[in-house]
N, C-alpha and C positions, 0 to 999 in steps of 0.2 A: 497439434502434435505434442506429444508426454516430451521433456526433457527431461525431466529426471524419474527415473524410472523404478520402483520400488521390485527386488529380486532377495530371493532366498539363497542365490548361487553363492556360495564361502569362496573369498577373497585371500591371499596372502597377501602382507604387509613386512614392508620391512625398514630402516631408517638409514635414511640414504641422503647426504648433502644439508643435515642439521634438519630434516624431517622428517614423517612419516608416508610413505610412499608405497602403493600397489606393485608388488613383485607379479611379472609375468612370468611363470614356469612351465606352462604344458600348453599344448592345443588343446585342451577342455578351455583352460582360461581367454585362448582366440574365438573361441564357439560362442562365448557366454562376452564376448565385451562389448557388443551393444547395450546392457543391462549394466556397465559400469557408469554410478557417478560423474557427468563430466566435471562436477567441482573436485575430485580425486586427480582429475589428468594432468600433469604438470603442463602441457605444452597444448594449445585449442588451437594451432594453426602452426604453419611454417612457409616458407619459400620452396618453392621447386627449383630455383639458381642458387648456384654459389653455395652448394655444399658438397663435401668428399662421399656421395654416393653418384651411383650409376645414374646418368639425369633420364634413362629410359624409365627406370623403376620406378622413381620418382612423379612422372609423368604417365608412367600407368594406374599410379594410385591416385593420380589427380582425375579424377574420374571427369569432372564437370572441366577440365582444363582453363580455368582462372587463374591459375600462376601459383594456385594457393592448397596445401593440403590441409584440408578442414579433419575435424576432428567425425562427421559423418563418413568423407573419403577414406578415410583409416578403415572403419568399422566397417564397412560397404566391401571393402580389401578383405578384410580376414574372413568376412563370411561367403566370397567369393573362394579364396584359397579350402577352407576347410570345407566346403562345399565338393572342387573337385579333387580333393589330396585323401588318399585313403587314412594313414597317418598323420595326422596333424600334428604330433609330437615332433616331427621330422622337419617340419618348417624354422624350429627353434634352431636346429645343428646349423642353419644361413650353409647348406651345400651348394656346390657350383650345378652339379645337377640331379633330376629326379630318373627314380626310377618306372619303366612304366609301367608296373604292377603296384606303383604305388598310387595311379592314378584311378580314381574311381571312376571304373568304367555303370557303377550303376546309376550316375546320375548323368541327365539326357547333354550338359556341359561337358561333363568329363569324357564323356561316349565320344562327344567330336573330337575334344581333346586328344585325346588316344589315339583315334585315327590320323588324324594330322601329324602325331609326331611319329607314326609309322612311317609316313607319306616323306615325312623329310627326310628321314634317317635313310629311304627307300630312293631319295632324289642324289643324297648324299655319297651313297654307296656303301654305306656303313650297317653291317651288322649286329646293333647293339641292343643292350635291354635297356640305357637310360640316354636319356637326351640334357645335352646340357646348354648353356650361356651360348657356347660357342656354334654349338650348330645351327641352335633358331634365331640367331641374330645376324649370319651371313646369309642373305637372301638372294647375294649373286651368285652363289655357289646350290642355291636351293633350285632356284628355276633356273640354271643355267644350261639343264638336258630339256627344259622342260619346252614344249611347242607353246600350251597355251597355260596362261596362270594367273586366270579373273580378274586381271587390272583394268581390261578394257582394250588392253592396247596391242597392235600388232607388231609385228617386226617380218623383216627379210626371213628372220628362223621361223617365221609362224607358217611359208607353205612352200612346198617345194617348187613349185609353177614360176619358172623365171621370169614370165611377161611380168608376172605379181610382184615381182621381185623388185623389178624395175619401177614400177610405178609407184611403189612403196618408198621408197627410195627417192621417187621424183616427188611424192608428197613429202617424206622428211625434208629435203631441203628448199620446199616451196614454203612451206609453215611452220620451219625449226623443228618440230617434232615434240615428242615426249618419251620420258626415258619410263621404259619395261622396267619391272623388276627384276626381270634379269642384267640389266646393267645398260642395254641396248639402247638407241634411239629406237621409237616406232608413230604410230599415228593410231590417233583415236577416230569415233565415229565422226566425231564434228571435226576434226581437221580433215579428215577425208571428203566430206560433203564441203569444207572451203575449200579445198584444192580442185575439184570439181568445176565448183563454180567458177574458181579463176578461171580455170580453163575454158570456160564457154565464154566468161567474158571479155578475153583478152581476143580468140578467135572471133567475136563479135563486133571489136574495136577495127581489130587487124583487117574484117571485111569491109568497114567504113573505111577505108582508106582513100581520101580525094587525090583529085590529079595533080600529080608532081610537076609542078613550072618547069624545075633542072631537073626532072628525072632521078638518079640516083644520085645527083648534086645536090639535092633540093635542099637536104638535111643539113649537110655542111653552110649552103648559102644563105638559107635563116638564122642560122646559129652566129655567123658573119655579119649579116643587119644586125640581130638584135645586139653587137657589142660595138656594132660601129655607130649607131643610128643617134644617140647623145651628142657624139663629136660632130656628124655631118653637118645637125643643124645647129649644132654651137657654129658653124662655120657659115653656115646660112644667115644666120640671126646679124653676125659681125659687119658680114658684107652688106647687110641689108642698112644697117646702124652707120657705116662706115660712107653707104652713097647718102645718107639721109645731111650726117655731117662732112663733108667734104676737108674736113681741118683734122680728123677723127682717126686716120688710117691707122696713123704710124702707135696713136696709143691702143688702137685695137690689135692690132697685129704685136707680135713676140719683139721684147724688148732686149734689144741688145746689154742691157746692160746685168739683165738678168744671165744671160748668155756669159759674158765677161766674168760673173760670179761665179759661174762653178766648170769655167775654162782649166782652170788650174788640176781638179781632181783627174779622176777615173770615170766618165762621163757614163761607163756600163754600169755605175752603182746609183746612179742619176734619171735612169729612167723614167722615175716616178715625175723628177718634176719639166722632163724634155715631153712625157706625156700630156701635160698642162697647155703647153704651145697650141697653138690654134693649128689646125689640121695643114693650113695652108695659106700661105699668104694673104695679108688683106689687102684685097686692091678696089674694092668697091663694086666687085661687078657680081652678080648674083649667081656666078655657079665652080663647078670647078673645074679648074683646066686637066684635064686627064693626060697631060703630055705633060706636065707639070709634076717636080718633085711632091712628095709631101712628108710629116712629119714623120720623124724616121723611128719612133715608137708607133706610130702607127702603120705604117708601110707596110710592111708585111700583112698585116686580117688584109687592107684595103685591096693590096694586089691581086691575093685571093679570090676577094670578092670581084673585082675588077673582071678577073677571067674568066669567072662563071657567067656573069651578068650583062655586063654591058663592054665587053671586049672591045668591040669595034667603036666605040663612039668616043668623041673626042672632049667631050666637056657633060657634064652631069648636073640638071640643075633641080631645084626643089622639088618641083613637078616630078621630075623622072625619078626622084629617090623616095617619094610618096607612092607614087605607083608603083613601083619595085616592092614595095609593101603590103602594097595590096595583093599583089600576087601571092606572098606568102600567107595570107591572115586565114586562107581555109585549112591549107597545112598546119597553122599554127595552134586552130580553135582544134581540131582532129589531135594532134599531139598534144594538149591539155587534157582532154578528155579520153584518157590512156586509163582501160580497165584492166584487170589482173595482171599487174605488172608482178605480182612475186611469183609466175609462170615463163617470163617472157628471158629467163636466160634458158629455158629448154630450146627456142626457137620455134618457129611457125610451124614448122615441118610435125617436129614433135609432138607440139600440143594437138594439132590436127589428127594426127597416128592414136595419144593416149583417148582421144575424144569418141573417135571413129571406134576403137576395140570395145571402150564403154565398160569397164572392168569394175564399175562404184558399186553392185551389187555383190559381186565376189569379192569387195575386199570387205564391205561391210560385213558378210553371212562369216566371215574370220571374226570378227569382231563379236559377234554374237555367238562363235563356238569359244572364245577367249573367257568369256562375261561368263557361261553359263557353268564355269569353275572356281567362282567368285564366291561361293559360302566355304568350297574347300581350301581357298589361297585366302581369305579370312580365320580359319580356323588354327592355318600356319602362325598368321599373326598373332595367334590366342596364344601358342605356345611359345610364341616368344613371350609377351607376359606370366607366362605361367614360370618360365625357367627364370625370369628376374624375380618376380615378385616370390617364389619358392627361396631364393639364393638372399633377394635383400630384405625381405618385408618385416622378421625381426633386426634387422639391425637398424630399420627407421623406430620399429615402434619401442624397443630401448631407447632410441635418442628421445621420444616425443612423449610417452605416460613417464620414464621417472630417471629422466637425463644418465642411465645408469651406467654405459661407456665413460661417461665426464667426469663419473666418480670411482672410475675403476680403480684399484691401488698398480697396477701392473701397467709400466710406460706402454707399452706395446698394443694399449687399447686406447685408441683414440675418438670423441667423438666427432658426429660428422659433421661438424662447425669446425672443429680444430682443424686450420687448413694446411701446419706445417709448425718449423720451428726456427726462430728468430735466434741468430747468436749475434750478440753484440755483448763488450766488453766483459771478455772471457764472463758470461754465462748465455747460456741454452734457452729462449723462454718456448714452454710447449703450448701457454695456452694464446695462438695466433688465430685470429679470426680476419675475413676479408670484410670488406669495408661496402657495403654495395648503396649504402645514403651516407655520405658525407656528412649532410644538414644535422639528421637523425642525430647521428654520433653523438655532433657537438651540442647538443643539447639532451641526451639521456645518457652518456659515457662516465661523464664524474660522480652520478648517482651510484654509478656500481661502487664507487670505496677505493678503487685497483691505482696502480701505478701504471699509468696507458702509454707508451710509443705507436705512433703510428707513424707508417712508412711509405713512400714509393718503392715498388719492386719492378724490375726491368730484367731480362733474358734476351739473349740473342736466341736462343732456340722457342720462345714463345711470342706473336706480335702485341703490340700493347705496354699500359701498366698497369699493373696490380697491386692495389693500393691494401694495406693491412692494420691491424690493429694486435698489440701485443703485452700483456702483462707482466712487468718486471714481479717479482714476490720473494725477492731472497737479494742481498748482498747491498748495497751502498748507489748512491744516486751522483757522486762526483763527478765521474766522466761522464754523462749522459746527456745529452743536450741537440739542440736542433741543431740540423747539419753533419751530425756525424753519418759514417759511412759504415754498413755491417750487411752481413749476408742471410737469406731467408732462404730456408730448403722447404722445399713443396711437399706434401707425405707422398710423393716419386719418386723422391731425390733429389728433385732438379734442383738448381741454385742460380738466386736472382741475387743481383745489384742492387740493394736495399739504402735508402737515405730516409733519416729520421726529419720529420716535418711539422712531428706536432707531439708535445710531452703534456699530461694530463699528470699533473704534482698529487700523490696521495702517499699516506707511510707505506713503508714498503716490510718494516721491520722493528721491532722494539728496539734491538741494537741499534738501527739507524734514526731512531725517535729520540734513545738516550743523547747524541752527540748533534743533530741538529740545533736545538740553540748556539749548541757554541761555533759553529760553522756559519750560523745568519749571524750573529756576534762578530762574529771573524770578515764575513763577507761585509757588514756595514763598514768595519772597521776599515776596510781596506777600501772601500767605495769611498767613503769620507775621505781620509787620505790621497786616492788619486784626484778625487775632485778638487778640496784643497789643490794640492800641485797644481793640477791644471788652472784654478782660479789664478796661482800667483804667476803663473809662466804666464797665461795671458796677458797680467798686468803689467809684468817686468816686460812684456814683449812690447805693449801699448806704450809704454810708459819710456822705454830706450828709444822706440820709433818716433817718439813727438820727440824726442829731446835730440837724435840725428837730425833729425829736419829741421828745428826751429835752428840748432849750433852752423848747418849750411848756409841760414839765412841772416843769424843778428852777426854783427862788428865786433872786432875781437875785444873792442874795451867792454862791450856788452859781454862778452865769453867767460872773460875775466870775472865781471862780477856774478856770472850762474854759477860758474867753480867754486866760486869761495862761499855763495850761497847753501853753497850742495853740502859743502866742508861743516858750513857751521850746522849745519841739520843733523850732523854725526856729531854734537857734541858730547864730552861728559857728564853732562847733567843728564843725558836722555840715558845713556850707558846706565847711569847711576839708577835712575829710577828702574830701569831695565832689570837691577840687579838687585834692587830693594825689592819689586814684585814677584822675584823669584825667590829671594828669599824668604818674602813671607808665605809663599805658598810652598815651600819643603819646611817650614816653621809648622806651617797648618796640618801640613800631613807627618811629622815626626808627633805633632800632640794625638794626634790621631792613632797615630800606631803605637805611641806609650798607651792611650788609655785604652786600646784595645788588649794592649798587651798586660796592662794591669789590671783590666776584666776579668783575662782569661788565668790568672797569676795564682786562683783558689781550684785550680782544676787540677785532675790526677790524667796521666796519660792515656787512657783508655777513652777518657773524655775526651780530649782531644779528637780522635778517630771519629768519634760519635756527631761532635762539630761538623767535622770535611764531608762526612757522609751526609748529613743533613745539607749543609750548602749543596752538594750536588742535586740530591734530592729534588732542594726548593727549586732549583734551575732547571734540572731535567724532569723531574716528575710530571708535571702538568703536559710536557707534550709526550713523554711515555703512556701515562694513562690513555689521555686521545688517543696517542695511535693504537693501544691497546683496544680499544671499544672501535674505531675502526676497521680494525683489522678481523675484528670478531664479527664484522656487519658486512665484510666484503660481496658481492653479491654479482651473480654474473649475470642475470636478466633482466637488467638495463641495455646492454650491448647486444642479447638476443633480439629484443625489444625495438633497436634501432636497425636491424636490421631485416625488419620486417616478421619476426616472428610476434605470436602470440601467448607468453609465461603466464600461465594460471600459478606459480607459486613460486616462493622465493628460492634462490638456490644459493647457497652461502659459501662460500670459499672459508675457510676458519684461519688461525695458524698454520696447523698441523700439516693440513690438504694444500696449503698456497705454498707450503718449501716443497713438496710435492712436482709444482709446476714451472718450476725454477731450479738448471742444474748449477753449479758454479765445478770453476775449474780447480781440482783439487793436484797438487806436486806432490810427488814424491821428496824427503829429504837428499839433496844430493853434496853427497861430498867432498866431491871433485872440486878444485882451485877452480877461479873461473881465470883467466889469464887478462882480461881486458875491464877488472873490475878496478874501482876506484882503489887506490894504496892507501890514502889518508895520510892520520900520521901515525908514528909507532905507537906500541901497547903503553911502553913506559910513560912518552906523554901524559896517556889518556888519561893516567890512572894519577899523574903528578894534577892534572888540573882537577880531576875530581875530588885528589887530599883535600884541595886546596879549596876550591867550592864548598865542599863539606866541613872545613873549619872555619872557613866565613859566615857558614849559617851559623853552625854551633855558638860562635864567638858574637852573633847578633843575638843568636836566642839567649846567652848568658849575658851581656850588655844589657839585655832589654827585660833582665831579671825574669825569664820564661822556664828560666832551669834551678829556677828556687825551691823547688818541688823534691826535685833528687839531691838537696843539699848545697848547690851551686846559685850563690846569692852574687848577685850583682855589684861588681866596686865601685859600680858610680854613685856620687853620695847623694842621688834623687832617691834611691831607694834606700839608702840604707843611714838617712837622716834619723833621730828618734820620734818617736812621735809626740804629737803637741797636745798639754793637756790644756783643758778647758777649764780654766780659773769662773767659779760661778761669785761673784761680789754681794753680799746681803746686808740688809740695812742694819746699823748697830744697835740694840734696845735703850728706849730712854734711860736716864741716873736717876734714883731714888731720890728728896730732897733729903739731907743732912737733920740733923737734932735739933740745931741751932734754927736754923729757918723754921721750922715745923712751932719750936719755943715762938719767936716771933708774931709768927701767925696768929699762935692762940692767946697772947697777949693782946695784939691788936683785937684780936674779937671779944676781948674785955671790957675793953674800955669802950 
């Protein structure tokens, strides 16, 4: 088989989700797409569940019915459709229905076609030129005039002959039946031939019938043994055990003490265990006295049986209750051996009467007038395909060659993955998709790049839950967290009960990329902090609890000396040191911020700006960029992917397209009071502490010689000491010798 198939047929193109993609425009381009590149096709597979299309349509294009639309299934579709549609351009409008002139009656498919949707329109009652969704897809309203309609199956409507009527009828409820396409219970060939055979077999049962010991008692008085017969000889066995040991009676027989135990109750809720008691006294003697009480859970079957059986006789011993047995066991093998019992609530009379008329040839020759309309009530079925796959077949194959619903600019076009839309903290998310592998997910979900909530969703108007998955792509990740509660509308309307179960962390936004450091800065800051607390409250809590306990148990001269122990541990020397450590660490940090501040002391104020921007910069930049480059790489077929599809190419969510899919709630300015808003304090306050703020910095920045710039020198006399010059010291040059020494000299070198 050729996969990729070389064709001269001219392709449009067009750039669609950050690539270049095959635009489908016309029915030439459905004629010609088995000859397109499958490396071109964005999507080589899909799920037939769990998307917002018609699951009939679906399920007609899955030709081979494996759960899976192949990308052959597609192509197999459209030359199916352009085959029997005279217009092919017409399949792109996705009409609800066709018309049937527009069906091509010259080919030998569209010939049946045709007639079949005459055939319904003509079942229906309806005069029209087009057939739609709605008529070929009601089937009880199709065959509901109709006597017979190829299924196979009869019904009480299939002949006017009441005996037929009847026996129909006595087959329905002998073998459940099966339902007509008209709505009806009826019987097919092979329930009719098992009904049949019950019948012969249940009157072939009914003819073995042996001779009844009691007569029309007989039934009752076996049924009588078989629930007494356990007890009799548990009474057998005792008395037998009880002559054997002669000491033995009183613990074989019912203990009174057991009796004293549940004297006190409601002894009719006791049944069970006054059942337990031996049938009747043990007295050693090997039968039972029939004049004699007996156990009063069982009294009643035995009386019964008493009456039928052995009335007259005054004591009943093993013998006679083995033989009474015997009498039943042909009755009994006869009633095991019970054929067509799903016949035997018509009664003997009955079965004999439907047996005798012999009617299995006439309701079959129904059955065979029903069947021989079977390519016409098949061709009905055609036109239900034809009216979906006319109405949905472009709107699957936009989702599947070039996602092009997913990337519409207009809300109002949803693709058919998008299952609805999630509002959780005032904003909208539209791109929700249902979850159908949980596993999947969590293992190709964070590849896509997205900020994912996924949910439980519940409805009182749907059974079940409905699990989803949902991209945040606009606004801030504060309130979002597992456990919160938000509501999910269906693309119906409907609205589910939605709880968050699972956040998948990716940026959502450069704005929310910029302020992230300082939020995990914030959030350390505050984790450290309660964890401290919490370390010293345990220890103050550990630490007061030994010292309660041990003060309960030592002697107060001992008391005395922990107290003043405790006292000297707070003394001034530890204060002191206390206060030296802190001193020199606001020592180390005022050097600090002089010599920051005398760094920054040759700068003009513009510089300054240039400083703060770059601190932020180096802080936020590096996760701005990342989330920049991820945001650019966002990608949705990861989450296709885990949900059982097959993406041949990447589809990108950018910027632009991802605030797109994310609304937020935007307010009007309102400038009504609100009456229950915080008062605070008054304006003039606010504006006295901010004088007052604002000359404390000024009055630090001038302190700190920061405002020497604009003429404003500092009076503290670290800066405005003179400066100190550098004395350089140099060696003095040797002295000349004088006249006189030089005279000297050269004297002495005279002589």
């Amino acid at each position: 088989m050729q996969l990729f198939k070389k064709t001269d047929y001219k392709w449009t193109f067009q750039n669609i989700g950050g690539a270049t993609r095959v635009k489908i425009h016309s029915g030439e381009d459905l004629r010609h797409l088995g000859e397109l590149d499958k490396k071109m096709w964005t999507v080589l597979s899909c799920p037939v569940s769990g998307l917002e299309i018609d699951s009939k349509s679906l399920n007609y294009t899955d030709a081979d019915g494996d759960g899976k639309i192949h990308v052959n299934d597609v192509i197999a579709t459209a030359n199916w459709l352009t085959d029997v549609v005279n217009d092919a351009n017409s399949i792109l409008l996705s009409k609800d229905g066709i018309k049937l002139d527009n069906i091509n009656r010259e080919s030998e498919t569209g010939k049946k076609l045709y007639a079949s949707a005459k055939q319904i329109l003509s079942n229906l009652g309806k005069d029209a030129d087009e057939i739609c969704v709605a008529d070929s897809s009601d089937s009880i309203a199709i065959f509901a005039k109709t006597r017979f309609n190829g299924d196979g199956i009869i019904t009480e409507g299939s002949t006017d002959d009441e005996s037929l009527k009847s026996v129909i009828a006595a087959a329905v409820a002998a073998t459940g039946g099966t339902a007509d396409r008209s709505g009806e219970q009826g019987v097919s060939a092979e329930q009719i031939e098992a009904f049949y055979t019950a019948l012969s077999e249940y009157k072939t049962w009914l003819d073995s019938k042996p001779e009844l010991p009691f007569a029309d008692d007989t039934a009752k008085a076996a049924e009588l043994y078989s629930a007494l017969d356990a007890k009799v000889r548990d009474f057998f066995l005792r008395s037998k055990l009880a002559a054997f040991s002669t000491g033995s009676s009183a613990a074989l027989d019912v203990q009174v003490s057991r009796i004293e135990a549940i004297s006190a109750d409601n002894l009719t809720e006791k049944n069970a265990e006054i059942a337990s008691y031996p049938l009747q006294h043990i007295t050693g003697k090997a039968e039972l006295d029939l004049t004699e009480p007996v156990n009063p859970a069982w009294a009643a079957q035995f009386e019964a049986l008493k009456a039928i059986a052995f009335d007259k006789k005054k004591t009943l011993s093993e013998a006679d209750w083995d033989a009474l047995g015997t009498r039943f066991s042909a009755y009994c093998s006869w009633l095991g051996a019970k054929a067509g019992a799903s016949v035997e609530s018509m009664g003997a009379d009955a079965v004999n009467a439907t047996l005798a008329a012999d009617q299995k040839a006439a309701l079959l020759a129904l059955v065979e007038q029903d069947k021989a309309l079977e390519e016409e009530a098949n061709g009905i079925a055609a036109v239900d395909r034809l009216t979906h796959l006319y109405r949905d077949f472009y709107v699957l194959l936009k989702n599947y060659i070039t996602l092009q619903d997913f990337y519409e600019p207009s809300q109002d076009v949803k693709a058919i993955f998008q299952a609805g839309t999630l509002v959780i903290d005032q904003r909208a998310c539209h791109l929700c998709m249902r979850v159908t592998n949980a596993g999947a997910h969590g293992v190709m979900a964070p590849a896509s790049g997205m900020y994912l909530i996924y949910c439980n969703c519940t409805s009182k108007q749907k059974p079940g839950t409905l699990e989803i998955v949902a991209a945040m792509t606009v606004g801030e990740t504060g309130d979002l967290f597992v456990g919160k509660n938000c509501i999910f509308y269906d693309r119906d309307g409907l609205d589910y009960d939605a709880v968050v179960t699972k956040i998948i962390d990716n940026p959502i936004s450069i704005k929310q990329a910029f302020w992230s450091p300082y939020r995990r800065m914030a959030k350390w800051a505050e984790d450290l902090i309660n964890k401290r607390a919490a370390e010293k409250d345990a220890k103050m809590m550990s630490e007061t609890t030994a010292k309660m306990e041990a003060t309960t148990t030592a002697e107060s001269a001992e008391k005395k000396d922990m107290m003043k122990s405790v006292t000297q541990t707070f003394d001034i020397a530890k204060f002191a040191g206390i206060f030296a450590a802190l001193g020199m660490a606001l020592g180390m940090i005022g050097s600090a911020l002089v010599a920051v501040g005398k760094g920054l002391q040759g700068f003009t104020w513009w510089q300054y700006i240039l400083i703060f921007a770059a601190i932020l910069l180096i802080i936020s930049g590096p996760s701005m960029i990342m989330a920049w480059l991820k945001l650019r790489k966002r990608n949705i077929a990861p989450l296709l992917n885990a949900n059982g599809w097959a993406v041949n190419a990447a589809s990108l969510i950018n910027i632009a397209f991802g605030a797109t899919l994310t609304d937020e709630a935007k307010f009007p300015i309102v400038k009504i009071a609100d009456p229950f808003a915080d008062k605070g304090m008054p304006a003039w306050k606010k504006w006295c502490i901010s004088i007052v703020c604002l000359i404390v910095v000024l009055c630090g920045l001038w302190l700190g010689n920061l405002c020497a710039w604009a003429g404003f020198k500092s009076p503290l006399p670290y800066f405005n000491r003179p400066a100190e010059v550098e004395v350089v010291e140099t060696a003095a040059p040797a002295e000349e010798p004088v006249a006189e020494e030089a005279a000297v000299a050269v004297e002495a070198n005279a002589e």
